[in-house]
C-alpha positions as CSV (number, residue, x, y, z in Angstrom):
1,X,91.2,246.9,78.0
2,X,91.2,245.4,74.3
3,X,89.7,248.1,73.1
4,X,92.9,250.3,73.6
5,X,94.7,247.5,71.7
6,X,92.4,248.5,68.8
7,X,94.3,252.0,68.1
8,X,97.3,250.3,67.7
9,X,97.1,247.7,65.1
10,X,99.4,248.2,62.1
11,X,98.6,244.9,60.1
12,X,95.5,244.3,58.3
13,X,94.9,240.8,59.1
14,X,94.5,239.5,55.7
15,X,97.0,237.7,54.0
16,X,98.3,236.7,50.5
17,X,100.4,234.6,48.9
18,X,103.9,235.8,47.3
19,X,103.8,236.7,43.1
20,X,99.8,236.1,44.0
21,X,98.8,239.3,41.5
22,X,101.8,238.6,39.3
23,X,100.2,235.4,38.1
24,X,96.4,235.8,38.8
25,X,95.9,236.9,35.6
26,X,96.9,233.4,33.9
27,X,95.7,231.1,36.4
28,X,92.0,232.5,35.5
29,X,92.2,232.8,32.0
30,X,93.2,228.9,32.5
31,X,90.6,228.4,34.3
32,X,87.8,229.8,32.3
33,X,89.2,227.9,28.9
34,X,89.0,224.5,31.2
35,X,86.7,221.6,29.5
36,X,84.8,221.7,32.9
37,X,81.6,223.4,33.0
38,X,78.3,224.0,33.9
39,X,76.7,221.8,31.6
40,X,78.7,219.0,33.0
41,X,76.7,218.9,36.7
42,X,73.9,216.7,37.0
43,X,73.1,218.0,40.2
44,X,72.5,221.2,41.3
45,X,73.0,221.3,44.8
46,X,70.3,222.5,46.5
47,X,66.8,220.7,46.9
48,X,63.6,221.7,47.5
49,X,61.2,219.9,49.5
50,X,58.5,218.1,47.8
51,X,55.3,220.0,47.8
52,X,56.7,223.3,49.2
53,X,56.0,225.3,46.7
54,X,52.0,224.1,46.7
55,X,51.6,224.9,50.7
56,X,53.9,228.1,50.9
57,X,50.7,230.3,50.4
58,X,48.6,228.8,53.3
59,X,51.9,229.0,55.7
60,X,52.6,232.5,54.4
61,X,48.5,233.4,55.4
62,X,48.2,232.1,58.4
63,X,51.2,233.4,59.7
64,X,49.7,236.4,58.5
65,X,46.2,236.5,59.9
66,X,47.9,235.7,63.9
67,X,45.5,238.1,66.8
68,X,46.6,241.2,66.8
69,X,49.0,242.4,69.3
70,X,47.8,245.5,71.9
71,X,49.7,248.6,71.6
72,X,51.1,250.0,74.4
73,X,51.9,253.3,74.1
74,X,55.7,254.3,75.3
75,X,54.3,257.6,76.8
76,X,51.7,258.0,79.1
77,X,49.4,260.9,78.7
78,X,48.9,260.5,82.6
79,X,51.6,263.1,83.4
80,X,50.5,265.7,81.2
81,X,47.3,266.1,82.9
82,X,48.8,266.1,86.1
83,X,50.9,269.1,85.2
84,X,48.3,270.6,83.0
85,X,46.0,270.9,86.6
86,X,48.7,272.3,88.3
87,X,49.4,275.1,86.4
88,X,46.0,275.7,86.0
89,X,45.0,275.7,89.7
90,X,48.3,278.0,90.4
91,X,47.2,279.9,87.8
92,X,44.0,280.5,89.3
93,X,45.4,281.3,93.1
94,X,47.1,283.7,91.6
95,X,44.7,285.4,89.7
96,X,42.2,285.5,92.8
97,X,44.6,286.7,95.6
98,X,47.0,289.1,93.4
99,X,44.1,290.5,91.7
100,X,43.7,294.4,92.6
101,X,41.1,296.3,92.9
102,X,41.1,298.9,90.4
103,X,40.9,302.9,91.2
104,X,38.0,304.2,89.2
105,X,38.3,307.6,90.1
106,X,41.8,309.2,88.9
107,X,42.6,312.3,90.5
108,X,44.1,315.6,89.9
109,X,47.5,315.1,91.1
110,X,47.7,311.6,89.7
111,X,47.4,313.3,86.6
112,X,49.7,316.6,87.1
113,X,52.5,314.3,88.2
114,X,52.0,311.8,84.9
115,X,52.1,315.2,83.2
116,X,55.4,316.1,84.8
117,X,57.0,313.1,84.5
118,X,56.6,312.8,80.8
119,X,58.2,316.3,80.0
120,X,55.6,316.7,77.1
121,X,56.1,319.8,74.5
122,X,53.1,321.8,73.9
123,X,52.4,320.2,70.5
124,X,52.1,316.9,72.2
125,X,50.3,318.2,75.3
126,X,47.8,319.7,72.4
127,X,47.2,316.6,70.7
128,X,46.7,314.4,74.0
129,X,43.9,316.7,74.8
130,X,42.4,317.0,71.3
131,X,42.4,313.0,71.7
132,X,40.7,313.1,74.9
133,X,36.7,313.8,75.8
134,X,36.4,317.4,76.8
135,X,33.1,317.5,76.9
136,X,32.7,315.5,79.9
137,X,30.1,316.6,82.6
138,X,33.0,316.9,85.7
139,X,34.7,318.9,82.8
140,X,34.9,322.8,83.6
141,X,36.7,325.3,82.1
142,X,36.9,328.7,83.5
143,X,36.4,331.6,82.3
144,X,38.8,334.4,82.5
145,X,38.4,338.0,81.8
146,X,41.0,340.0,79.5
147,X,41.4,343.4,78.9
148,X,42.7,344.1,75.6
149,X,45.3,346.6,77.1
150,X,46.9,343.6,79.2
151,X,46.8,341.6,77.1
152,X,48.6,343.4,74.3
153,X,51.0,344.7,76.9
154,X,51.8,340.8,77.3
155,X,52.1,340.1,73.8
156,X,54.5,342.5,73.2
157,X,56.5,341.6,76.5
158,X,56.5,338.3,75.3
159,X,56.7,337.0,72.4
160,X,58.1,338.4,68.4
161,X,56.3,340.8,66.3
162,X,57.7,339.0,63.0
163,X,56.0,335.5,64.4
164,X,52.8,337.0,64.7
165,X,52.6,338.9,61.8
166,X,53.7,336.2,59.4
């Protein structure tokens, strides 16, 4: 192809003449103190049509005031919608047919195994039920009899006699 010739080129292309820049110098400086001049040309070259410069403004206006071309935009909002109303409508299937039912009524073993599974200390046991409505109507709490003899037997069993003193 040419264009592979194009990483090979070694020359320039432009050429100039030998002892060019050697002389260059001179040749302008006699050029520039030449009798020729400016003042010397009696025409300038270039014309001007007659009365160009007294129409130009009506040319310039009504290429100016031409109809207005439509606008057409590049993208079409068409596509958008179309996807817009399919995710929607997918959206919606989803949300009708996957949509559970809800158990209102937790029960007792639900909540012992939730218990269980979160290995909870007593502090944090403490706290969740401090947090929570005890004083629900389902709520019971049962009452249990103790004899002072059992249960100092138990403390004593059970637990330190400096941690209950301090």
């Amino acid at each position: 192809m040419k264009k592979d010739k194009l990483n090979n080129i070694t020359k320039t292309g432009f050429k100039t003449p030998n002892n060019y820049f050697d002389s260059f110098e001179e040749n302008l400086m006699k050029r520039l103190q030449a009798t020729e001049s400016i003042s010397d040309v009696e025409e300038p070259g270039f014309t001007v049509p007659e009365g160009y410069f007294k129409s130009i403004d009506v040319e310039i206006f009504s290429k100016l005031e031409k109809e207005e071309t439509p606008v057409i935009s590049l993208l079409s909002r068409k596509p958008i919608y179309y996807i817009a109303g399919i995710a929607a409508s997918i959206i919606l299937i989803l949300a009708i047919f996957i949509n559970k039912p809800f158990e209102d009524k937790i029960s007792i073993e639900m909540v012992e195994t939730y218990l269980e599974d979160r290995d909870l200390s007593s502090y944090e046991l403490a706290e969740l039920l401090s947090d929570s409505n005890l004083l629900e109507d389902d709520f019971i709490i049962t009452e249990t009899s103790f004899e002072e003899d059992n249960l100092e037997s138990y403390l004593l069993e059970n637990s330190e006699i400096e941690l209950i003193i301090e």
